[in-house]
ROVEX-76223 format. One line per 5 residues: number of its first residue (from 1); their letters; for each residue x, y, z of N, C-alpha, C. Coordinates in steps of 0.02 Angstrom, whole numbers, plus 50000, padded with zeros to 5 digits. Atoms other than C-alpha are relative to their C-alpha. Layout:
! ROVEX-76223
NUM> A> X Y Z X Y Z X Y Z  ...;
***
This chain:
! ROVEX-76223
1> XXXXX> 50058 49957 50008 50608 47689 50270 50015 50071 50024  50005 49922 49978 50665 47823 50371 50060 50020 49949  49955 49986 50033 50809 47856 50268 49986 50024 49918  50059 49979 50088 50685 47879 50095 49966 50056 50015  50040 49971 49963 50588 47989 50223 50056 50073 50011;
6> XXXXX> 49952 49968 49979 50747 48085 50256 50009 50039 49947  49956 49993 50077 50830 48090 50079 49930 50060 49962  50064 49985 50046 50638 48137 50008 50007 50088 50033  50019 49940 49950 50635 48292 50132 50069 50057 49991  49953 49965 50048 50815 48346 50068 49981 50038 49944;
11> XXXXX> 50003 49977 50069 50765 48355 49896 49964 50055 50008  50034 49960 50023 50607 48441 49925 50037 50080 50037  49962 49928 49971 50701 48585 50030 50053 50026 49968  49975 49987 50069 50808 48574 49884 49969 50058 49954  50069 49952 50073 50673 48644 49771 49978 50051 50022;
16> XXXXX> 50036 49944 49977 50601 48755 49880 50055 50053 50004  49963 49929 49998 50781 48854 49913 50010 49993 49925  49960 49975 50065 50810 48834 49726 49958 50056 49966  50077 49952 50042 50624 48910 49672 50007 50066 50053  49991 49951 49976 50651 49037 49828 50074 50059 49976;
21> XXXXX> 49953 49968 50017 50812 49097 49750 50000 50034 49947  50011 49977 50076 50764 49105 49570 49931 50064 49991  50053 49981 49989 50610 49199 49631 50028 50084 49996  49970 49924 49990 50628 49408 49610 49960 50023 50038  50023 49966 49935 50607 49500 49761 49969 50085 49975;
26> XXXXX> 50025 49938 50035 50475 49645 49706 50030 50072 50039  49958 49927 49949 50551 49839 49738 49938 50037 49988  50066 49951 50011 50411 49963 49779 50030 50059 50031  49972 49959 49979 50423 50139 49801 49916 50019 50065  50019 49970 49935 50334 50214 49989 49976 50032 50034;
31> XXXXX> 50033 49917 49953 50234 50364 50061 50021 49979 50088  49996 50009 49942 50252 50272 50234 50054 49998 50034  49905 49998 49998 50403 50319 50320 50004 49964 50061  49989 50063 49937 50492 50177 50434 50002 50011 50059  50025 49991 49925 50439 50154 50616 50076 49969 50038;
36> XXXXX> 49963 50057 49931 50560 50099 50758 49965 50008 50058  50030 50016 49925 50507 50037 50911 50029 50042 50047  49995 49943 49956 50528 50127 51068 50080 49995 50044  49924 50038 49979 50701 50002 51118 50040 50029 49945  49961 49973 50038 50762 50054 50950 50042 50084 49994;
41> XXXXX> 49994 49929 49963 50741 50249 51003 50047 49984 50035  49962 49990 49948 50834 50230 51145 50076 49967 50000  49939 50000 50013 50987 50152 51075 50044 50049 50005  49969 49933 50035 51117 50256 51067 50045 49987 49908  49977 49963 50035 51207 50316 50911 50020 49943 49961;
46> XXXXX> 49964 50046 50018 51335 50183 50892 49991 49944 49993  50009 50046 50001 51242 50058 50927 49946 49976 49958  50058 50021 50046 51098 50067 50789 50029 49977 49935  49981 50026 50046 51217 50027 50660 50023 49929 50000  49972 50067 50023 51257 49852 50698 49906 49969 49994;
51> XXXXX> 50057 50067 50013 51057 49803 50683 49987 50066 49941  50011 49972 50056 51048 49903 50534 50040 49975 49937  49933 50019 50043 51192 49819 50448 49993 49946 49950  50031 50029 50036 51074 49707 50367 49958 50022 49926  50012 49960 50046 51033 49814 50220 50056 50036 49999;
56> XXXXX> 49953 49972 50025 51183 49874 50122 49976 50025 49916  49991 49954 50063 51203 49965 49961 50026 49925 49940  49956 50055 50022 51265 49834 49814 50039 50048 49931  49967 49972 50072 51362 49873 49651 49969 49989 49958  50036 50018 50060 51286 49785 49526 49950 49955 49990;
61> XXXXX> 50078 50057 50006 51137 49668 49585 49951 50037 50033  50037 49974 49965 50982 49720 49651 49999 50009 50064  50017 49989 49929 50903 49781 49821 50013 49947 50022  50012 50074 49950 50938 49633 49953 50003 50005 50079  49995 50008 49931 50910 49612 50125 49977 49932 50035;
66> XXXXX> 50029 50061 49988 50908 49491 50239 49933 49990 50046  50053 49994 49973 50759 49423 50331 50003 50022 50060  50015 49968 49917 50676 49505 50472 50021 49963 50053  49996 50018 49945 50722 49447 50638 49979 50042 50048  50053 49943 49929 50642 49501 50810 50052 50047 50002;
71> XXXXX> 49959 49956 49970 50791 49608 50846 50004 50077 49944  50021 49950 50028 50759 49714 50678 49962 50051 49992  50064 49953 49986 50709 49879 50709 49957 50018 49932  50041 49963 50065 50648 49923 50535 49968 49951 49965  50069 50052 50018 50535 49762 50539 49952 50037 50005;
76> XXXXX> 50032 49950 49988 50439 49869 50627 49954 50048 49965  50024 49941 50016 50325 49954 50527 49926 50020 50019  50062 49961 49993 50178 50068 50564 49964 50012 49933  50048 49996 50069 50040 50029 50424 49975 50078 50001  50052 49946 49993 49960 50198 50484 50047 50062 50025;
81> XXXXX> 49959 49959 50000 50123 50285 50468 50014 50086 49985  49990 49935 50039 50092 50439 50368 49974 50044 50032  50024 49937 49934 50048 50604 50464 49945 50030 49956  50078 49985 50006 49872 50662 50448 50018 50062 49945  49987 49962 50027 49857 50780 50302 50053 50016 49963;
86> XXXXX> 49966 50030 50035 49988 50712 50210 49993 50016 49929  49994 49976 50067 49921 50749 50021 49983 50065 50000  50001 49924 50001 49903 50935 50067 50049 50029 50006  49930 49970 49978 50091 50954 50086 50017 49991 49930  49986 49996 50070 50177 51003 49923 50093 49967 50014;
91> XXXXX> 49944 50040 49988 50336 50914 50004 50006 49917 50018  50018 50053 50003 50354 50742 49970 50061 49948 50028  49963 50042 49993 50461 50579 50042 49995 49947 50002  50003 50056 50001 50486 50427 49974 50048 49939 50014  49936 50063 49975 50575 50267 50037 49972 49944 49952;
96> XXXXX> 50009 50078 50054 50616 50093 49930 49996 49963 50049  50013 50063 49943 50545 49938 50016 50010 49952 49933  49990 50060 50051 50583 49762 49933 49949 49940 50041  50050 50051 49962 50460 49621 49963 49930 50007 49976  50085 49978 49987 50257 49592 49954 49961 50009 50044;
101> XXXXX> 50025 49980 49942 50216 49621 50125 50020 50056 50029  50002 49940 49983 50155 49779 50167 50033 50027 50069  49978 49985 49947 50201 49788 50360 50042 49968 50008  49930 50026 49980 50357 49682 50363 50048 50014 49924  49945 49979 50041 50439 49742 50185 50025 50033 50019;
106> XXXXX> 49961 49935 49984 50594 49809 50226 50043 50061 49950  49990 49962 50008 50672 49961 50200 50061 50006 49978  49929 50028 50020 50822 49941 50093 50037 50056 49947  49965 49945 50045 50948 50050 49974 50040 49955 49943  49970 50024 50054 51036 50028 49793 50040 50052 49970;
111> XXXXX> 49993 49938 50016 51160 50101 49728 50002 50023 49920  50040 49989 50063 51107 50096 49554 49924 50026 49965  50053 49969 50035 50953 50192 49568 49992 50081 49991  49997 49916 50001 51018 50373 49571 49996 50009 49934  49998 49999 50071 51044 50342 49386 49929 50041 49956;
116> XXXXX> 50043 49980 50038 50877 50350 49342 49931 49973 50059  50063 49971 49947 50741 50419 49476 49978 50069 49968  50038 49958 50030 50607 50534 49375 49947 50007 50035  50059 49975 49976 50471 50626 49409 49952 50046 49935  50041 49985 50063 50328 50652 49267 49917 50028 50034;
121> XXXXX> 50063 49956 49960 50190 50801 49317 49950 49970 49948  50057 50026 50031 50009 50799 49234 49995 50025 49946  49992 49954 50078 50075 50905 49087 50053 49949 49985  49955 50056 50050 50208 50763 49034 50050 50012 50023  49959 49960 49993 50343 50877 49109 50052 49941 50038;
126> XXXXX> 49944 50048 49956 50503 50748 49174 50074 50077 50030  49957 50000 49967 50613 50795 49310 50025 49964 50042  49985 50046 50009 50750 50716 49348 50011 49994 50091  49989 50015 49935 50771 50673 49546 50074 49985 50040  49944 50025 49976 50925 50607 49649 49984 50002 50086;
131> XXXXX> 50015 50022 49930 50901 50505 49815 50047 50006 50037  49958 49993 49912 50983 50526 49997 49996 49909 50026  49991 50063 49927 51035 50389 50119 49976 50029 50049  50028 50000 49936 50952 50375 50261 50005 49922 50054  50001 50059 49987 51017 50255 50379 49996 49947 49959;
136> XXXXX> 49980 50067 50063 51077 50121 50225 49905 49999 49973  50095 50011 50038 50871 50168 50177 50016 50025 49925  50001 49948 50057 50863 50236 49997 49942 50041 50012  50057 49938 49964 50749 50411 50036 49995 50034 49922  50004 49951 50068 50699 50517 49878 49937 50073 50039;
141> XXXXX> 50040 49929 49992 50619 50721 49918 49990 50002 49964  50025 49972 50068 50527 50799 49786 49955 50041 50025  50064 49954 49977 50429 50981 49814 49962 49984 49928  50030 49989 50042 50298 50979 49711 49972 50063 49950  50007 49925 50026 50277 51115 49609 49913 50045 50003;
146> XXXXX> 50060 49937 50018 50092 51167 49590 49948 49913 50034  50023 50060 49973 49934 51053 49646 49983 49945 49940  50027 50027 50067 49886 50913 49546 50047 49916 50019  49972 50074 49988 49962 50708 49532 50049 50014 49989  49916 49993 50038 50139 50668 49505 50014 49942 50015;
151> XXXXX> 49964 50086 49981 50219 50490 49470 50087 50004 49990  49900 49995 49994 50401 50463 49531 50000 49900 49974  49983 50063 50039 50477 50322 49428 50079 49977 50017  49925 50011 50015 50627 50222 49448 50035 49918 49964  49988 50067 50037 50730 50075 49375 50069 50002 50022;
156> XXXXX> 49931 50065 49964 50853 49968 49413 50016 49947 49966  49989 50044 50046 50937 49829 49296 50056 49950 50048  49935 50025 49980 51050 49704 49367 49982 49925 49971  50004 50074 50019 51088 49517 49312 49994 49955 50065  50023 50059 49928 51017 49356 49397 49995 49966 49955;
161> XXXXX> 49996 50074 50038 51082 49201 49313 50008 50034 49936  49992 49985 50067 51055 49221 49151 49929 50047 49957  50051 49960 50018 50931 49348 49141 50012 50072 50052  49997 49918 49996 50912 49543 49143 49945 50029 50029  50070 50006 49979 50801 49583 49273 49992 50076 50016;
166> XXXXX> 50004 49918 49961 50743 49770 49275 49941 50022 50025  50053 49977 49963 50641 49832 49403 49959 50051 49977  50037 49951 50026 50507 49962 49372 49960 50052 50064  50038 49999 49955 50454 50027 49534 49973 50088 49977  50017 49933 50010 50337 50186 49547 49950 50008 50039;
171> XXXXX> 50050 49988 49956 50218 50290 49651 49983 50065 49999  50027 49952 50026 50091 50402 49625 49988 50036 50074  50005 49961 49975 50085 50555 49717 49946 50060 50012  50061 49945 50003 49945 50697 49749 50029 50067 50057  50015 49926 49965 49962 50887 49813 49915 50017 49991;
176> XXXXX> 50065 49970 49996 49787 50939 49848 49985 50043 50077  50019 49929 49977 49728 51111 49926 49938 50036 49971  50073 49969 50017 49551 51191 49940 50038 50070 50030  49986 49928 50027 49659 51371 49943 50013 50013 49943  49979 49979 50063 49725 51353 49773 49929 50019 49973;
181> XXXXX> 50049 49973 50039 49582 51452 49660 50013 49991 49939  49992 50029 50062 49563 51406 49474 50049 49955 49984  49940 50088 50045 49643 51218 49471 49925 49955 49992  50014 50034 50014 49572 51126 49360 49989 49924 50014  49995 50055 49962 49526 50966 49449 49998 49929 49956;
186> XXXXX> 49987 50046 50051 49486 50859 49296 50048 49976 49954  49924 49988 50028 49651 50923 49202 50053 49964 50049  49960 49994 49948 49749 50892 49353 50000 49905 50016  49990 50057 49962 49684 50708 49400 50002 49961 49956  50003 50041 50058 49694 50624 49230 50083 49953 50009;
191> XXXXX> 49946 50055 49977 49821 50463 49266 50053 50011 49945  49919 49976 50056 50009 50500 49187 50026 49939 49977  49992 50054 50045 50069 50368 49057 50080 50023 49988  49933 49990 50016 50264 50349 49040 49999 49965 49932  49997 50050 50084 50294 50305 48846 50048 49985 50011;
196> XXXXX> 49957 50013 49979 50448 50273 48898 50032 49936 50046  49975 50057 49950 50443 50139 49014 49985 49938 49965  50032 50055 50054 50439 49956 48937 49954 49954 50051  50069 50009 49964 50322 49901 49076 49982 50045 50081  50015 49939 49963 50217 50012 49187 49917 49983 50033;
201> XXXXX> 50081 49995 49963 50033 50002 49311 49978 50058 50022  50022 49951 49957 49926 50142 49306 49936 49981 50010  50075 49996 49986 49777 50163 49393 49950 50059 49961  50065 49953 50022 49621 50218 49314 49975 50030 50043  50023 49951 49938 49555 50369 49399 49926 49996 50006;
206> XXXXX> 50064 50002 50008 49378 50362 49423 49970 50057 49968  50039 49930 50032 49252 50470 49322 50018 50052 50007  50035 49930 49985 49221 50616 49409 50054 49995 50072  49931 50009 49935 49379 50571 49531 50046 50076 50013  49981 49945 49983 49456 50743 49600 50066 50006 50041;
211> XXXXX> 49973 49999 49933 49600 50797 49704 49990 49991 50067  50025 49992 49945 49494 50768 49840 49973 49936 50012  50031 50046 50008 49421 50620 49788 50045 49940 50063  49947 50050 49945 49469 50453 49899 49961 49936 49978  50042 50074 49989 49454 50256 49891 49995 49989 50048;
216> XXXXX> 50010 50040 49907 49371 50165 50025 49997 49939 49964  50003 50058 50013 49340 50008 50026 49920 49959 49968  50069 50015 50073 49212 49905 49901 50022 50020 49938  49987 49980 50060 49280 50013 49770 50030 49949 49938  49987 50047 50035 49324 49920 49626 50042 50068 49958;
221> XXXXX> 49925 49961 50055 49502 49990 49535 50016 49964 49945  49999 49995 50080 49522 49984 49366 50109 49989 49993  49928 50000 50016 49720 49937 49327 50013 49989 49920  49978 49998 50065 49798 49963 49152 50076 49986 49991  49937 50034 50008 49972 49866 49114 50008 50035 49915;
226> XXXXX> 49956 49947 50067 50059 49978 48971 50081 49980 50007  49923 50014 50024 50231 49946 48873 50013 50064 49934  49979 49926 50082 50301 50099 48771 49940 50041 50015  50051 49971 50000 50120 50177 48826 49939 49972 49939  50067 50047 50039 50028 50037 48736 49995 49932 50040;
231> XXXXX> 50012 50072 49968 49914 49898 48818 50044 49926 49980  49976 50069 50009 49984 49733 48847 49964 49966 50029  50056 50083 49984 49858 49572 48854 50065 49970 50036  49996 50064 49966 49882 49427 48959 50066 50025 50045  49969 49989 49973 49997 49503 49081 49979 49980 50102;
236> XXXXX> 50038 50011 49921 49973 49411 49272 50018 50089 50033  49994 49913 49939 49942 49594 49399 49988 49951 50058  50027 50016 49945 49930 49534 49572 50002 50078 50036  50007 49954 49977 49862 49630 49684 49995 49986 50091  49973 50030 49925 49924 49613 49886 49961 50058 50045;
241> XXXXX> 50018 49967 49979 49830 49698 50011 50047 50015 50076  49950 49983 49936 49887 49756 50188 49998 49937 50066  49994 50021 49961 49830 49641 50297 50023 49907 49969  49982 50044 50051 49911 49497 50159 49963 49945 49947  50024 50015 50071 49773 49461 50043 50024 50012 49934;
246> XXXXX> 49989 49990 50084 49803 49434 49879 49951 49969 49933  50020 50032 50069 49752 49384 49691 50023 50016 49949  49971 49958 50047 49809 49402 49551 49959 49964 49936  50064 50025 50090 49709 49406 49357 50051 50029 49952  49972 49990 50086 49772 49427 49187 49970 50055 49965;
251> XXXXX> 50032 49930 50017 49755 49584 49105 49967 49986 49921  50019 50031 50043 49646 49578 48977 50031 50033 49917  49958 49971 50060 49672 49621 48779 50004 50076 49988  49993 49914 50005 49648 49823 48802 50053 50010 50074  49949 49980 49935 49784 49797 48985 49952 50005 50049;
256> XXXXX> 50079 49998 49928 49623 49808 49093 50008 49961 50048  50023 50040 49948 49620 49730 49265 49985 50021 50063  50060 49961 49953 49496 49767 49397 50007 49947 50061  50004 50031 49953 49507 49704 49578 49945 50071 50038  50027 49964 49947 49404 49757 49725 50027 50007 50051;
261> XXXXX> 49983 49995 49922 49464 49842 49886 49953 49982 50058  50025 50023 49948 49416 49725 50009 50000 50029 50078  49998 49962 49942 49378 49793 50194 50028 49946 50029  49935 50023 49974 49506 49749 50330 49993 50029 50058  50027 49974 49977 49454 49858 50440 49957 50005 50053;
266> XXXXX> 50069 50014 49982 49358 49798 50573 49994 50038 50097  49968 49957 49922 49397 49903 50755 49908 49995 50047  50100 49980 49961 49241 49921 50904 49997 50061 49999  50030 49904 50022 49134 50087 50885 50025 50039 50043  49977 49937 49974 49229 50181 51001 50092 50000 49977;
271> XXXXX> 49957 49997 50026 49373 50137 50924 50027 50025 49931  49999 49981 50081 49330 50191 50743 50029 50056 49981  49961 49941 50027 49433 50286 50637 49984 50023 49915  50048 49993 50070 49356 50366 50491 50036 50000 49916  49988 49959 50026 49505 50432 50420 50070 49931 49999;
276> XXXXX> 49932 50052 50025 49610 50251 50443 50011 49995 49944  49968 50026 50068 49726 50204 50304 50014 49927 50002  49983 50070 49997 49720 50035 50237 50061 49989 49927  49931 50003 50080 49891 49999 50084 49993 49945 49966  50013 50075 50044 49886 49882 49935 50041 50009 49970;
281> XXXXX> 49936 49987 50076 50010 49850 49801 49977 49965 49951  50012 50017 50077 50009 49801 49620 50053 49985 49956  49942 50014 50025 50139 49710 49547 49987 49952 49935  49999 50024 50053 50169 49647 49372 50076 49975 49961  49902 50021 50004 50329 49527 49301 49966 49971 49915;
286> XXXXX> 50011 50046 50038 50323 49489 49125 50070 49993 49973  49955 50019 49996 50462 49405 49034 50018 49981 49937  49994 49999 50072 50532 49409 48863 50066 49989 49985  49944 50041 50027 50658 49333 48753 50054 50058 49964  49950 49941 50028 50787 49474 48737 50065 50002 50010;
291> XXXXX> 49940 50006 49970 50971 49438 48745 50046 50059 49981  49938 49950 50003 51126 49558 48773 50036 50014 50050  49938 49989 49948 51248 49625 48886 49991 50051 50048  50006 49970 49941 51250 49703 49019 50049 50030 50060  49914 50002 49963 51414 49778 49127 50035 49932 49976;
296> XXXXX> 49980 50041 50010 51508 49667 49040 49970 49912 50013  50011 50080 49970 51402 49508 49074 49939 49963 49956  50066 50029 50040 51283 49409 48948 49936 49982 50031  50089 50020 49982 51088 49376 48965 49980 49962 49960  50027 50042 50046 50986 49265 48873 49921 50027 49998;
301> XXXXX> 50071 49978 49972 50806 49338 48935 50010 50072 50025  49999 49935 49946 50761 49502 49015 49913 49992 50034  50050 50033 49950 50615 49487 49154 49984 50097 50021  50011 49965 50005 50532 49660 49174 49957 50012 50089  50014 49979 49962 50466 49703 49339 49949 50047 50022;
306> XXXXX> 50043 49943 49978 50312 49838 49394 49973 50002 50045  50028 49991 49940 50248 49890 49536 49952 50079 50018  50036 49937 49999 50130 50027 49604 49943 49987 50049  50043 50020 49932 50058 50038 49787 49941 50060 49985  50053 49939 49997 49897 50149 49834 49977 49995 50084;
311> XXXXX> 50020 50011 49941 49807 50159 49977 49916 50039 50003  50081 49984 50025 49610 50187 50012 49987 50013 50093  50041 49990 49932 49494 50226 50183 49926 49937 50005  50057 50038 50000 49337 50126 50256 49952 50047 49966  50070 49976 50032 49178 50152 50160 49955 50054 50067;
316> XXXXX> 50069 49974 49959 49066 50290 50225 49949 49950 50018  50071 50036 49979 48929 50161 50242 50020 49952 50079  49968 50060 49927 49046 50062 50381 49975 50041 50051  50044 49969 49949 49032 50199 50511 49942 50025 49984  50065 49985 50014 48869 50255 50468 49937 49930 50008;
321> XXXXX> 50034 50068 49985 48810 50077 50485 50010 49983 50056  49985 49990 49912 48901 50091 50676 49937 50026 50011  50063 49962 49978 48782 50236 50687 49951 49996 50001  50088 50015 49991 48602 50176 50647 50025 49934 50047  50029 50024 49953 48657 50037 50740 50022 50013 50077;
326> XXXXX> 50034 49941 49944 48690 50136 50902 49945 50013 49999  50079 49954 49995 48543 50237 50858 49952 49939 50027  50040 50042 49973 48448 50069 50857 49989 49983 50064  49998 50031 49948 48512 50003 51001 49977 50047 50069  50032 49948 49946 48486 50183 51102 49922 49998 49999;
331> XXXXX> 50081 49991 50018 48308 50173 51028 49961 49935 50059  49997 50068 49964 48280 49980 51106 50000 50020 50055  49997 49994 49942 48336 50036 51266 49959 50046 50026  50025 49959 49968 48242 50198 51299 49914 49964 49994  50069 50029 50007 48088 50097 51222 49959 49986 50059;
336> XXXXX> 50009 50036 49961 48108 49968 51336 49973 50035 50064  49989 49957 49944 48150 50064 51472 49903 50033 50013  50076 49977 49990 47972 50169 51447 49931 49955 49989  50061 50037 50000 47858 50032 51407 49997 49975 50091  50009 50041 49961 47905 49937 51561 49983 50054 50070;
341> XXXXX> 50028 49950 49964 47885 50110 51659 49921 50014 50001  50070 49984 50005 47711 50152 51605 49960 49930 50021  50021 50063 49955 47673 49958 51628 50013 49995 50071  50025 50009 49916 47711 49970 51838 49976 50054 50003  50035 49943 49994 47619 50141 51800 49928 49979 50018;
346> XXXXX> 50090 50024 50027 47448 50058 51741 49984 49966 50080  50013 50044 49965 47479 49921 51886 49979 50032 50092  50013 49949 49930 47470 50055 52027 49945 50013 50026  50066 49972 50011 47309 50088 52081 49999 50049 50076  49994 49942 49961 47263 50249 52146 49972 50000 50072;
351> XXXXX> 50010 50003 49932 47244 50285 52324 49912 50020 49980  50079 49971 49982 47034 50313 52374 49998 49995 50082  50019 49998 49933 46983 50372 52541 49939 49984 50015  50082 50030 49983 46823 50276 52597 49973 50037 50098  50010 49949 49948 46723 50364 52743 49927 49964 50042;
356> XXXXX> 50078 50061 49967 46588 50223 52859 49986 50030 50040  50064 49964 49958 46436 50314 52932 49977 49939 50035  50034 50047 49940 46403 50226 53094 49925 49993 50015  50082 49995 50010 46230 50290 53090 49963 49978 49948  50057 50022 50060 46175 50218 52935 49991 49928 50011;
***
């Protein structure tokens, strides 16, 4: 019995490293730049490269790294990384993370993506990019030229088994400034469509959505799955949040799929931050019967890859709902406080001086 018990427990750990292997590790591109701890700081020089040595560069397969361990400083990350005022800078830096978890994807490099790292403004305009190392990180700069969105795109192809798996990662960008005078804010925030890419997630901008505009949470986002810059039905999107919610729906026959940003969010009122950032991602794999070659090496399939993080704030109504209830609770207390005053007021009774005539 124990030996069926044994054998059974093989197999299934069998399956699980075979389905964990065959599985593609999603590449996203970053606004949040990687944290180290305060032990990692104080390393010196020579010695940050042997816990860094876990993320290398490859030739011809994708991003890989291995798993986090406590001793990894660039587990480490700070969800609430980005420095205040962040889309008002017309200088931009992005890092590649691999993985679906927001605060433990790490921070990894390829060296097959200098090839082809673009950048497409809100006039259609492509320029072409080229990323830095940073500590075995892949880093990409980009000034922005004028205010308005901008999506940096990149791709990556490498073989896995017998399939052509090319990544799609991308991330939308914003310059916004209340000095610039005559920018068109409607021109400017209309979501950029690569015809070019054979799969791609943009977000629908809202109506009346502005450079200025912001998601909080409740909002409900609109996602559109495009190939060549035409919808594609029945495509699974999941959508991963920060603190590791997920779901994922099927896009429908116009590429449509709508999740809600759930709140996450939950700090005590003197702790509130109005202006916290909460991160989500959006990833899409579909998978089609396309064979050919590749650096010398056959495929039978090619497996398409997309990705595309965002990030949103708490709902005005959260603190504001702190605040009436403060207000309430200050109200309650001073109430109290004065009823139960004027009640040992009433109970007092006033002094009288009485005055007994002996003669009467």
């Amino acid at each position: 019995m124990t030996n069926n018990k044994m054998q059974f427990a093989l197999v299934l750990w069998g399956c699980l490293q075979v389905g964990s292997a065959a599985a593609t590790e999603v590449l996203w591109l970053s606004e949040i730049p990687p944290a180290k701890s305060k032990a990692a700081e104080a390393q010196p020089a020579e010695h940050q490269h042997d816990h860094q040595s876990h993320v290398l560069p490859a030739q011809s397969a994708p991003a890989a790294a291995a798993p986090a361990k406590k001793h990894d400083h660039d587990s480490v990350i700070d969800p609430e990384g980005e420095p205040k005022g962040k889309d008002h800078a017309g200088g931009k830096q992005i890092w590649l993370r691999q993985g679906v978890s927001i605060k433990a994807a790490p921070y990894v490099a390829t060296a097959k993506a200098n090839e082809s790292l673009t950048m497409i403004d809100f006039d259609g305009k492509r320029s072409a990019l080229s990323a830095e190392s940073d500590s075995s990180r892949l880093t990409v700069k980009a000034d922005l030229p004028s205010v308005g969105f901008y999506d940096l795109y990149m791709e990556q192809r490498a073989i896995e088994g017998d399939s052509l798996v090319v990544q799609l990662p991308k991330v939308e960008v914003l310059w916004a400034t209340c000095v610039a005078k005559d920018v068109d804010e409607e021109a400017v925030a209309k979501p950029i469509i690569n015809s070019e890419s054979p799969l791609e997630i943009i977000r629908e901008h809202l109506p009346d959505e502005g450079c200025f505009t912001r998601l909080v949470s409740g909002d409900v986002v609109s996602f559109q799955v495009l190939s060549l810059g035409k919808p594609v039905a029945d495509v699974p999107v999941t959508m991963v949040m920060q603190d590791g919610w997920s779901n994922t729906l099927h896009s429908g026959a116009d590429g449509r799929v709508k999740f809600t940003l759930i709140r996450s969010y939950f700090p005590k009122w003197l702790e509130f931050k109005k202006y916290h950032v909460d991160n989500f991602l959006a990833y899409a794999e579909v998978e089609k019967e396309e064979a050919g070659a590749w650096e010398g090496k056959r495929y039978s399939k090619t497996k398409y890859v997309a990705s595309l993080p965002g990030k949103y704030r708490p709902s005005p109504h959260d603190y504001r709902s702190y605040a009436w209830g403060l207000g309430i609770t200050l109200f309650v207390v001073v109430f109290g406080w004065l009823a139960i005053y004027l009640y040992r007021r009433r109970r007092l009774k006033p002094y009288k001086e009485e005055r007994l005539d002996d003669k009467a």
